[in-house]
N, C-alpha and C positions, 0 to 999 in steps of 0.2 A: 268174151273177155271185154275188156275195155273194145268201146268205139268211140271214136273220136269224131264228131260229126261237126261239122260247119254252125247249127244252132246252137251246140252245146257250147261250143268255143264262146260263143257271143253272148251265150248267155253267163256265162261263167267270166268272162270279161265286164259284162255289167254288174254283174255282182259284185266282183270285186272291187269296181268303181265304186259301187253302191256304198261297200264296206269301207273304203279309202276314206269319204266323204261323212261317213257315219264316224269312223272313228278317229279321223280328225277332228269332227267337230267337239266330239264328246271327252278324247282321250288327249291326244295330242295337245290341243291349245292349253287344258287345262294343265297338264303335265310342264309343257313348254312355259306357262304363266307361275306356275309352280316355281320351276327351275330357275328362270329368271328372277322372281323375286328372292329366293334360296342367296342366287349369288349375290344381286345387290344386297341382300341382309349384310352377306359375309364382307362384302365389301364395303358396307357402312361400318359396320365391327373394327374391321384393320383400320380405319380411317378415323374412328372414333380411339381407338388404340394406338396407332401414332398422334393423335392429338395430347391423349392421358398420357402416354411417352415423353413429348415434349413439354408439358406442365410440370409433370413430374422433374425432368432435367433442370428447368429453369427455377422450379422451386428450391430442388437441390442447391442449386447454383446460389440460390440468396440466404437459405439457410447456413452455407460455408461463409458466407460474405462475411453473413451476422454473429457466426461464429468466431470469423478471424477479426470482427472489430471486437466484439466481446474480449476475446484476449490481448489483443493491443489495449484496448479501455483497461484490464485486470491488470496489465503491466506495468501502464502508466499509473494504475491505484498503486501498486505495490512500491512500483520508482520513487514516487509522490512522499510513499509512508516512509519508505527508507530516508529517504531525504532530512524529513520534518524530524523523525528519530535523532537522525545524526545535528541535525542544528539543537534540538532541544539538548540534546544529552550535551553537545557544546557550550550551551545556553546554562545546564545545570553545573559543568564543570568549571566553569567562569565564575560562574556564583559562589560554589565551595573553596574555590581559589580564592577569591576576592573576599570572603566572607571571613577565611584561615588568615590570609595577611590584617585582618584589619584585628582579628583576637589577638595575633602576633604583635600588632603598634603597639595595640591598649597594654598589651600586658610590658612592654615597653618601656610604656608612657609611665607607666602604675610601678614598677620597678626601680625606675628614677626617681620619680616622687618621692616614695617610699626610703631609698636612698639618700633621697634629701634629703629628707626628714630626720632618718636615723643619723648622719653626717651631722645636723643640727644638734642634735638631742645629744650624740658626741661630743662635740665641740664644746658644747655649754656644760656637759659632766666634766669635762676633762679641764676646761676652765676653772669650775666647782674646788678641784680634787691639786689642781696645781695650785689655787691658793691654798687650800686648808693646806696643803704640804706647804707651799713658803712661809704661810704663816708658823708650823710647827717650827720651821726651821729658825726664822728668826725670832720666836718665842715673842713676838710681840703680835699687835694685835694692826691687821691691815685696814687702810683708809678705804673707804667707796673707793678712792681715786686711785688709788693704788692695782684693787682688782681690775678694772675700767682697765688699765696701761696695760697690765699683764694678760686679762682679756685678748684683748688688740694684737698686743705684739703675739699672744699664743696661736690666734686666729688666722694673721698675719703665714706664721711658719705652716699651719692646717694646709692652707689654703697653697702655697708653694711647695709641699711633699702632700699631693693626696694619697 
């Protein structure tokens, strides 16, 4: 059966040794260098991955910025446009105001004239018409001077009942 002898012990003790040193040399360090670079990989990854994290947040951050000036800026166009609208449209209402009173004067103005005129052209018919009637009536025949007086005095009476 098994014997267990003092040489064998020793020699199976050196071997062991033997293999310890064999495969650490060959397995372990390499395994170990392995490993170690493994994790520093992973751990330049996370650290290269909080960095791209934080880029990322800060970019975020000025994309919203340039966002919310973009819309103040949009607001301020649109305030701006309302604004200029409402003074123009003011601007055009003043005009058509100002444009209607002044067709209103002229036609006014043009009315009186016009009035005066026909008032004139009145007056001097109605002159016309009151001599040849005094003249029928007194069957005789009127002087210049005569029309002239009654002229006057007809004109006279025009002029105090318009």
């Amino acid at each position: 059966m098994l014997d267990f002898s003092g040489v064998t012990f020793i020699v199976t003790l050196i071997n062991i040794g033997i293999l310890y040193f064999i495969l650490r040399a060959i397995l372990f360090k390499p395994v170990t260098k392995f490993m170690e670079g493994r994790t520093k990989k992973i751990a330049d990854n996370i650290e290269q991955a909080e960095r791209d994290k934080n880029q990322a947040k800060a970019l975020l951050r000025q994309h919203e910025e340039k966002l919310g000036e973009a819309r103040e800026e949009a607001e301020l166009i649109l305030k701006n446009a309302r604004e200029s609208a409402r003074e123009q449209a003011g601007r055009i209402i003043a005009d058509g105001e100002a444009q209607a009173e002044a067709i209103v004067t002229n036609a006014r103005r043009q009315i009186e004239v016009e009035r005066n005129t026909a008032m004139v052209a009145f007056k001097a018919e109605a002159a016309a018409l009151v001599l040849s009637a005094a003249g029928r009536l007194l069957r005789r025949e009127v002087t210049q001077e005569d029309s002239r007086n009654q002229a006057v005095m007809l004109l006279r009476e025009l002029e105090k009942n318009p």
